[in-house]
VOKE-137919 format. One line per 4 residues: their letters; for each residue y, x, z of C-alpha. Coordinates in pm, 1 decimal. Example, Ala and Ser with C-alpha at 12.3 -4.5 7.8 and 13.67 -1.06 7.14 Angstrom:
residues 2
as> -450.0,1230.0,780.0 | -106.0,1367.0,714.0
***
This chain:
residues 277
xxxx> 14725.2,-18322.1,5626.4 | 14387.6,-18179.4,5478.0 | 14035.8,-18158.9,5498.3 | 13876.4,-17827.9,5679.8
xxxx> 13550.9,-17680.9,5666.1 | 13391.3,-17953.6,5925.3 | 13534.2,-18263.9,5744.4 | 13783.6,-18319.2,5987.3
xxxx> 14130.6,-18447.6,5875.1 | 14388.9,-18165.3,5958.7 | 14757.9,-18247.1,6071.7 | 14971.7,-17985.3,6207.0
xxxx> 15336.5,-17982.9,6295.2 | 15586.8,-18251.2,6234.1 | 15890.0,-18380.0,6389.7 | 15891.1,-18572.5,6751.6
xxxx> 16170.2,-18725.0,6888.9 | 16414.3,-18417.7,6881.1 | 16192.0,-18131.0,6786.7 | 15995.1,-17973.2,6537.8
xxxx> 15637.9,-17965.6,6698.2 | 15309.5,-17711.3,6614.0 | 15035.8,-17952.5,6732.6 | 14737.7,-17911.9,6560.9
xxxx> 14545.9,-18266.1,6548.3 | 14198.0,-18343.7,6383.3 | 14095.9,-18697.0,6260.0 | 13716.2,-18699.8,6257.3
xxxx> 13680.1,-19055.7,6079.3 | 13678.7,-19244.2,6384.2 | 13943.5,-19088.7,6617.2 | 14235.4,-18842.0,6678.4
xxxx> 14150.3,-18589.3,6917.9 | 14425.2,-18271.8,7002.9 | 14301.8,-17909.0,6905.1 | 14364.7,-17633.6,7159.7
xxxx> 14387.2,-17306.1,6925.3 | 14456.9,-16966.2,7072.7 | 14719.4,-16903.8,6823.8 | 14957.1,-17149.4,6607.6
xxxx> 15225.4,-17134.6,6380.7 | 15568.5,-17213.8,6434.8 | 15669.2,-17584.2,6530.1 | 15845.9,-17744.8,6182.3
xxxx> 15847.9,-17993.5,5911.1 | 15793.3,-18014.3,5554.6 | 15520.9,-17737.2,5532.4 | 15188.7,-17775.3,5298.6
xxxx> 14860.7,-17708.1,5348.9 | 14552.1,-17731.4,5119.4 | 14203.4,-17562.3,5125.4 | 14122.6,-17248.6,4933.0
xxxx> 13801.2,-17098.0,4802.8 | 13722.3,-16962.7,5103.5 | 13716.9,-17319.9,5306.9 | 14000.1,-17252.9,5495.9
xxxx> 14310.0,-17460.1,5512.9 | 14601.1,-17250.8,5396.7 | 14938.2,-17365.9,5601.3 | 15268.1,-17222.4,5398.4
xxxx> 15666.4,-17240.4,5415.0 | 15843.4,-17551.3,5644.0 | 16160.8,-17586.7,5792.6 | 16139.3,-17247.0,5985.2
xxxx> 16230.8,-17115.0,5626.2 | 15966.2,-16830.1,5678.7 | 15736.1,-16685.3,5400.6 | 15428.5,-16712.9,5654.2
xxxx> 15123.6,-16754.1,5503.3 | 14901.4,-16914.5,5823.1 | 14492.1,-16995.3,5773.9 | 14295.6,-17247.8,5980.8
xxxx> 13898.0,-17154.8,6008.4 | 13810.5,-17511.5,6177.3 | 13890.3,-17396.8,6553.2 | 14166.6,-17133.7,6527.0
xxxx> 14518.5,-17041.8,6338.5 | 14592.5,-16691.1,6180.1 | 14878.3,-16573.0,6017.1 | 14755.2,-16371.3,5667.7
xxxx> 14906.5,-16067.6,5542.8 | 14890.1,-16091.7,5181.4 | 15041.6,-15854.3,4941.1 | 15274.3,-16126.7,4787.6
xxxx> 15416.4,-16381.9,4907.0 | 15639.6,-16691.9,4755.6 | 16012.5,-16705.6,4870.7 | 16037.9,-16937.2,5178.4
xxxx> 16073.6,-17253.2,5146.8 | 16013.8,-17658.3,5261.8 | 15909.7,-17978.1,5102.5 | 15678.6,-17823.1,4821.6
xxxx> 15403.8,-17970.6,4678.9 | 15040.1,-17793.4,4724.2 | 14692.5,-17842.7,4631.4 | 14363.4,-17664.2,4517.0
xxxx> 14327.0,-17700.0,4161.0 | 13953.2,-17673.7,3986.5 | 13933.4,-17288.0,3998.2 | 13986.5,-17373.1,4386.7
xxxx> 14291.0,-17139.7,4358.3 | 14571.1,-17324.9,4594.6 | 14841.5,-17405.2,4367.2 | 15199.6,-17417.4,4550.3
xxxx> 15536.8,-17619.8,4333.6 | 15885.2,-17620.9,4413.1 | 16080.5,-17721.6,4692.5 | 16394.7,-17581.8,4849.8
xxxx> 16464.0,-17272.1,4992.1 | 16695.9,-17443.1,5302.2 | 16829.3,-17759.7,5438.4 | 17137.2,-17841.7,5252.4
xxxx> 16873.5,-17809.2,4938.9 | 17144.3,-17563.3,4723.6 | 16861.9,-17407.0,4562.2 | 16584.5,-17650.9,4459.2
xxxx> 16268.8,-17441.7,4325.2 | 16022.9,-17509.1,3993.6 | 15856.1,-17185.0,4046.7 | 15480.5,-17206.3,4094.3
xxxx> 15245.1,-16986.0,4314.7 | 14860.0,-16915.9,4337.3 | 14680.2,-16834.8,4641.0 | 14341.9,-16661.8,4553.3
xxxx> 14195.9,-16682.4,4883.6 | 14353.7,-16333.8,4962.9 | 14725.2,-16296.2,4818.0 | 15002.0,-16488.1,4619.2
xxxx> 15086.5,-16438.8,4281.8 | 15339.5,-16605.3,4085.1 | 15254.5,-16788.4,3800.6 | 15449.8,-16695.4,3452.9
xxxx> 15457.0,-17000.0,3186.7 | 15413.3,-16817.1,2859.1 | 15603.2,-17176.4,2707.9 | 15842.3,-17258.6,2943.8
xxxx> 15679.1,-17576.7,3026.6 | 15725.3,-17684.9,3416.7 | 15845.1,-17943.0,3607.1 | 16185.4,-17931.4,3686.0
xxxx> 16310.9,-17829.3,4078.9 | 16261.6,-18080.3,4282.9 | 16150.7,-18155.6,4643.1 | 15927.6,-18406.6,4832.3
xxxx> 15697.9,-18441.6,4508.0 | 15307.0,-18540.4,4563.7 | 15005.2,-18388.1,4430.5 | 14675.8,-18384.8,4450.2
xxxx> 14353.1,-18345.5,4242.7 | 14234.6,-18606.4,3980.7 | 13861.8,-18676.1,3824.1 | 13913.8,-18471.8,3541.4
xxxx> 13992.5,-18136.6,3726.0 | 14366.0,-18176.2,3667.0 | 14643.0,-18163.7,3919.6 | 14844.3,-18462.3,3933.3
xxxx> 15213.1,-18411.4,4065.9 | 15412.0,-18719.8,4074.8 | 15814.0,-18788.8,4121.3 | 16028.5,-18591.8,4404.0
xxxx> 16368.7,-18540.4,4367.9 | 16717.9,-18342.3,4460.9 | 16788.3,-18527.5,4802.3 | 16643.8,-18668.2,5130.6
xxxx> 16810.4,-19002.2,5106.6 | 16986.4,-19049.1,4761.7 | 17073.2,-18945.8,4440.1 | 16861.2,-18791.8,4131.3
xxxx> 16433.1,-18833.4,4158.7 | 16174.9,-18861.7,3926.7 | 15874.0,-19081.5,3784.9 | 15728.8,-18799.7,3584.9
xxxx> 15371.3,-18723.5,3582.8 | 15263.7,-18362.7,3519.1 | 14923.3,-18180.9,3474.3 | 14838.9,-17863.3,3607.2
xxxx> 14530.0,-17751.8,3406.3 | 14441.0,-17438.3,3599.4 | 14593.4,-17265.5,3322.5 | 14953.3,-17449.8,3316.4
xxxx> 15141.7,-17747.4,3339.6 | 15162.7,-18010.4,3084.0 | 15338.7,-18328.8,3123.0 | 15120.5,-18649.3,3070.5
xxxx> 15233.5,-18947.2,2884.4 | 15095.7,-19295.6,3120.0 | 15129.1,-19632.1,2995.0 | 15279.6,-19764.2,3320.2
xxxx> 15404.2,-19541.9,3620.3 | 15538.2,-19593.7,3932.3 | 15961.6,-19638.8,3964.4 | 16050.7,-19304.2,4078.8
xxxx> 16025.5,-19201.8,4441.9 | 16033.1,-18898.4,4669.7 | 15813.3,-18805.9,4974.1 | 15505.9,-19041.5,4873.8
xxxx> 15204.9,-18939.0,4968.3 | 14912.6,-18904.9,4778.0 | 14543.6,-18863.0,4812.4 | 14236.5,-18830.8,4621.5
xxxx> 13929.5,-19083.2,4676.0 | 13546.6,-19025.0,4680.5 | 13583.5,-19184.8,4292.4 | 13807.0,-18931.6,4182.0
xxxx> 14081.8,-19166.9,4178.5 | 14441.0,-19058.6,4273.4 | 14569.7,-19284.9,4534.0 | 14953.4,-19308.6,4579.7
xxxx> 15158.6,-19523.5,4865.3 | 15504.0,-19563.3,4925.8 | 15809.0,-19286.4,4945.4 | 16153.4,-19367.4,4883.0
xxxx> 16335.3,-19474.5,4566.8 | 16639.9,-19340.4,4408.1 | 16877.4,-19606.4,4584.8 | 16739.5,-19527.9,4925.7
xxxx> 16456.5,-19821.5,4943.0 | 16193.5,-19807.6,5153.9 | 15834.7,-19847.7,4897.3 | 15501.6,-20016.5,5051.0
xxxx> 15328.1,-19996.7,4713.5 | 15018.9,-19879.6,4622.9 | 14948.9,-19673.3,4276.7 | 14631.5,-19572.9,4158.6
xxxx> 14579.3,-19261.2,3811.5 | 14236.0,-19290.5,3673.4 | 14309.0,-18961.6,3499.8 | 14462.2,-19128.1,3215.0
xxxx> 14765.8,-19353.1,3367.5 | 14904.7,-19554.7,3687.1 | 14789.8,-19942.8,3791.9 | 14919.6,-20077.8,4094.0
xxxx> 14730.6,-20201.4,4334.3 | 14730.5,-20514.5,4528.4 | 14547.5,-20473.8,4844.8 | 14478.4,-20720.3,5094.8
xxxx> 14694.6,-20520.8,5364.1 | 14914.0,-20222.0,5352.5 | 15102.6,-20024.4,5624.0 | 15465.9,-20128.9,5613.9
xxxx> 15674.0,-19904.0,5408.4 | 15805.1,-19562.9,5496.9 | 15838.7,-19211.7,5379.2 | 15713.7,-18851.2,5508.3
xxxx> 15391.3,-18983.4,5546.6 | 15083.2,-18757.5,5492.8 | 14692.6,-18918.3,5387.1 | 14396.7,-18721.3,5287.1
xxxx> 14036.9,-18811.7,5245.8 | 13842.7,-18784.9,5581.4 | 13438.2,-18747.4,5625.8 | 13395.5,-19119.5,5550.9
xxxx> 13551.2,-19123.1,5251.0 | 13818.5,-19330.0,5323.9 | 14197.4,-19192.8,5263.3 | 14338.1,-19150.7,5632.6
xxxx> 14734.4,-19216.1,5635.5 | 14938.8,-19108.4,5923.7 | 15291.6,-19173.0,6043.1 | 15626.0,-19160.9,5832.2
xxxx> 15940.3,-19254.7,5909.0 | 16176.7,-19564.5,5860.6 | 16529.9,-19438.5,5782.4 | 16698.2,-19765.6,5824.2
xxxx> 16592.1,-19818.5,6165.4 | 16570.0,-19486.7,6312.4 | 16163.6,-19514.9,6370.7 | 15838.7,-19303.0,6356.3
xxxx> 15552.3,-19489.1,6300.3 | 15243.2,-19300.7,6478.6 | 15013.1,-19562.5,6342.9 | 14695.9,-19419.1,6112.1
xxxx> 14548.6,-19662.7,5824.3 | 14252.3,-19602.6,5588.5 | 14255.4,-19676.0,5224.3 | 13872.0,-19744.8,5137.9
x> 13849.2,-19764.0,4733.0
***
């Protein structure tokens, strides 16, 4: 989910039932409503999508495992033709950084996750390009991290890790300064999780809620970076816990969160909440 050019909420694609879909849904603050574009892109999961400098939402990579590079204008889908493009891939992080360049991180280039990815990618509004660390310095490969903008410029990437459901993931916190990474030292973080999801409010605050721990545990907690470190949260209500959500800010200025999915009991929730700070 992002925000497009007319402030609506933007989710597209997903998993129903038994198939990957390509709907294209906008949240205008109030209500869901079903967009009818001309053209979409394929039906799949675990693609991202953020906006770029030219205030369209750039769609890339999902469990099609296709380097398609698709752009939403607020009414339509089209497929770009850059000059680059990243090596396909699913559950990456992406978001537009200060310099409103569309940072893409990581993920995994197919299903049984035998190559995980720390490689990261700039979209300039036009093409790809491949960003080379002069240091070194990155995040390690990981999948199903979360990142999003903070109130100092800075993009925050939080946890992932190596599997859907077990195994090896992360409570790191790393900076991308919109000239590399860096990896911040909080007081307090989160336990580590994978496939959070993670928002930024109309204070600039980084809003994080729920994902799955290392030992396959279902998280309902809420996390909150000032730009400095992490503070849970205790809020009055919270949607029950799940992962494969996706939340972004809507016209309001409230954090819209929609669906997940509860391992344990086979479910997907198709219920939307809104975080107001």
């Amino acid at each position: 989910m992002a925000k497009d050019g007319n402030g609506n909420v933007v989710l597209f694609g997903g998993y129903v039932c038994c198939h990957d879909v390509n709907e294209t849904w906008l949240w205008d603050g109030t209500n869901w409503r079903q967009a009818s574009p001309a053209t979409s892109p394929p039906g799949q999961e675990f693609s991202s999508m953020a906006a770029d400098k030219n205030n369209k939402l750039v769609l890339y990579g999902g469990t099609s495992f296709l380097n398609q590079t698709w752009l939403w204008d607020g009414t339509n889908w089209t497929q770009a033709t850059p000059r680059t493009s990243p090596p396909a891939r699913a559950f990456a992080a992406m978001a537009a950084d200060k310099n409103h360049d569309v940072v893409l991180f990581g993920g995994a280039t197919n299903y049984t996750l035998t190559k995980l990815l720390n490689d990261t990618w700039l979209w300039d509004g036009q093409t790809w390009r491949k960003w080379a660390s002069a240091t070194g310095i990155a995040p390690s490969g990981r999948i199903g991290a979360s990142m999003t903008i903070d109130k100092n410029g800075n993009l925050v990437l939080f946890g992932g890790g190596v599997n859907f459901f077990s195994g090896t993931c992360f409570n790191d916190t790393w900076l991308w300064t919109g000239r590399g990474w860096k990896r911040a030292s909080p007081t307090t973080s989160p336990p580590a999780r994978n496939f959070a999801t993670m928002a930024t409010d109309q204070n600039g605050n980084v809003i994080l809620f729920g994902g799955q721990s290392c030992s396959t545990a279902l998280l309902d907690d809420t996390w909150l970076w000032n730009g400095t470190t992490w503070t849970q949260l205790s809020p009055a209500t919270s949607p029950p816990a799940r992962q494969f959500a996706s939340s972004a800010t809507d016209k309001n200025g409230n954090i819209a969160l929609y669906g997940g999915f509860t391992p344990g009991q086979g479910g997907f929730y198709d219920d939307t909440w809104l975080f107001s700070p």
